[in-house]
N, C-alpha and C positions, 0 to 999 in steps of 0.2 A: 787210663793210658796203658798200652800194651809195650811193656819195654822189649822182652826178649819171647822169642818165638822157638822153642824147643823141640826140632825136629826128627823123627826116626828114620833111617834106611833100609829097604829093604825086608819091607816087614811083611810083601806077603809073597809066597812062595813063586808065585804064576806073575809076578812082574820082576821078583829078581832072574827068572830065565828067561822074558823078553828081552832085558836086556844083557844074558852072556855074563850075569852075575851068579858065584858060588849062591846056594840058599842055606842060610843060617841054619843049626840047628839048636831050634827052641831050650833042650835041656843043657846045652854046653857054651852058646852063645852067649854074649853080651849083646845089645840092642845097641845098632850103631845112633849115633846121635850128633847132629848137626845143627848150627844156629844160624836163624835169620835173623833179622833187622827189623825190631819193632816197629821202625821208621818206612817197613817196605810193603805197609798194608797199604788196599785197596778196601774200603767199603762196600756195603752192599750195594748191588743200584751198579755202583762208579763206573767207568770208562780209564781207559788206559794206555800206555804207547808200549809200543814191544822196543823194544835194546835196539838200537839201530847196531852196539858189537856184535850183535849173535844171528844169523838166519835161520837157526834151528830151535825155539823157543818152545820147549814141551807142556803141558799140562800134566798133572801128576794131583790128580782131589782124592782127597783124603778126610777124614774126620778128627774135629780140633775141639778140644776144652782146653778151660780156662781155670786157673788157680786161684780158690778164693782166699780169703785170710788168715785160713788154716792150712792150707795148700793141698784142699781137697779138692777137686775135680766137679762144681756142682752145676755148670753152663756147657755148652757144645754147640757148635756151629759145623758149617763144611767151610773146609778152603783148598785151595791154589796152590801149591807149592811150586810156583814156576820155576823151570830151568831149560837152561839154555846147554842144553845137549850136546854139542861141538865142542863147547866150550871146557864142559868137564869130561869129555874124554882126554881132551888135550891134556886137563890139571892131572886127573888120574893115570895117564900115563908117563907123567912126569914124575908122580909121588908127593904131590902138592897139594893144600887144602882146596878144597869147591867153592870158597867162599862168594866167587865173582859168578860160579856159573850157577849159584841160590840166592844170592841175597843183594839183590841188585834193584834197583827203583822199581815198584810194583810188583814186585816179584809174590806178594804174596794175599792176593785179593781173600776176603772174606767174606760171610754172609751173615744174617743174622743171628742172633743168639739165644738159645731156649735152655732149659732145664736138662738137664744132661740126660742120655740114657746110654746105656754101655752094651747093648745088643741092636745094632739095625742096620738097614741094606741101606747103599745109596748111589743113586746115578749121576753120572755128570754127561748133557752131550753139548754137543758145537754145533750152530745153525739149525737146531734140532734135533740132531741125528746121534742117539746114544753111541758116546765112545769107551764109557768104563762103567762096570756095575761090580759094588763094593759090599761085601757083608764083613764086620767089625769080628765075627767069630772063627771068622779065617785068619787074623793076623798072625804071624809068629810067636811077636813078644804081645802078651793081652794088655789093655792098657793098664790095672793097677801094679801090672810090673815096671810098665814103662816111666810111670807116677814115682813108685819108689827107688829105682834106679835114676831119676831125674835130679829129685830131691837132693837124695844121697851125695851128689859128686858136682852138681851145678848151683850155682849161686839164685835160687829161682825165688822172685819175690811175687806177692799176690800180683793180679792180673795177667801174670807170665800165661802164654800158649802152648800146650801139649799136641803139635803135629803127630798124627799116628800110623803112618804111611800109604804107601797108595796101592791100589790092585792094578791089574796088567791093563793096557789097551791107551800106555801115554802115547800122546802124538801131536804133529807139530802144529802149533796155532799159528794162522794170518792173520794182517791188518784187515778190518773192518769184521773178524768172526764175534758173533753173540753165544756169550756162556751161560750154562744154567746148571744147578749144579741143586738136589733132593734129595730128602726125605721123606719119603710118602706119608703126610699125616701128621709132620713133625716140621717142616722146615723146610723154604725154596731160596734159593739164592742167586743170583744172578748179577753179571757183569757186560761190558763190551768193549772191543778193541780199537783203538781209534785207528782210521782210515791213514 
């Protein structure tokens, strides 16, 4: 069981200026970090309802391990980090935590789980049509930074999720869209949106 889902923002350069965010700078920043709701997966395969709060429901795939018993990093999937885009401009403009516009029922679909590898490209598109392509070696913060910086300061127990953030090209999902979400060679995932 997957308690807690330990997520980063802002980690790659070319989606913190789509969206009108400063870009970190790697040697002086800290790796923003944000929590979901172990309770807000989605399975591989599964289907799902979009927030009937939110009309602006993003996609944001990203590449996720898993903490084993030594709280080393030795599994990887791709996931979801959904959000509801409206919503957390609202919170953020207020000076409020995100928690409603990240961590909300289904917010966070996943796909299956392989042998970790810490260098690879991966694509996510909708109805077929690629809408983000990811390489892991562009991130800001790399992940064994984000590993010991996680550790360090969060209460993370084995099974916890290491969210690693997303590259540019989020956008909003519909009712009835089919997801798919790759690793060429490594790993296919996929979901659907109920109608």
């Amino acid at each position: 069981m997957i308690q807690n889902i330990w997520a980063v923002g802002r980690n790659y350069a070319e989606h913190a200026k789509e969206l009108g965010n400063a870009v970190p700078d790697p040697q002086s920043s800290e790796p923003m970090i944000f929590l979901k709701a172990g309770s807000s997966i989605v399975p591989n395969g599964g289907r799902f309802a979009l927030p009937k709060f939110s009309s602006d429901i993003h996609h944001e795939c990203e590449v996720a391990y898993r903490f084993d018993q030594q709280l080393n990093l030795t599994e990887m999937t791709l996931a979801l980090d959904l959000t509801a885009r409206d919503i957390q401009t609202r919170l953020k403009t207020a000076g409020h935590p995100w928690t409603l516009a990240k961590s909300f029922k289904a917010s966070c679909p996943l796909g299956p789980f392989v042998p970790a590898v810490f260098d690879v490209k991966f694509t996510f598109r909708v109805n077929g049509e690629i809408r983000q392509i990811g390489q892991t070696s562009d991130m800001i913060h790399p992940t064994e930074k984000l590993r010991k910086f996680v550790i360090d300061r969060f209460p993370v127990v084995p099974g916890d999720l290491l969210l690693t953030g997303t590259p540019k090209g989020v956008a909003v999902l519909k009712p009835g869209d089919r997801l798919e979400a790759e690793i060429e060679g490594v790993l296919k995932a996929n979901w659907s949106i109920d109608v």
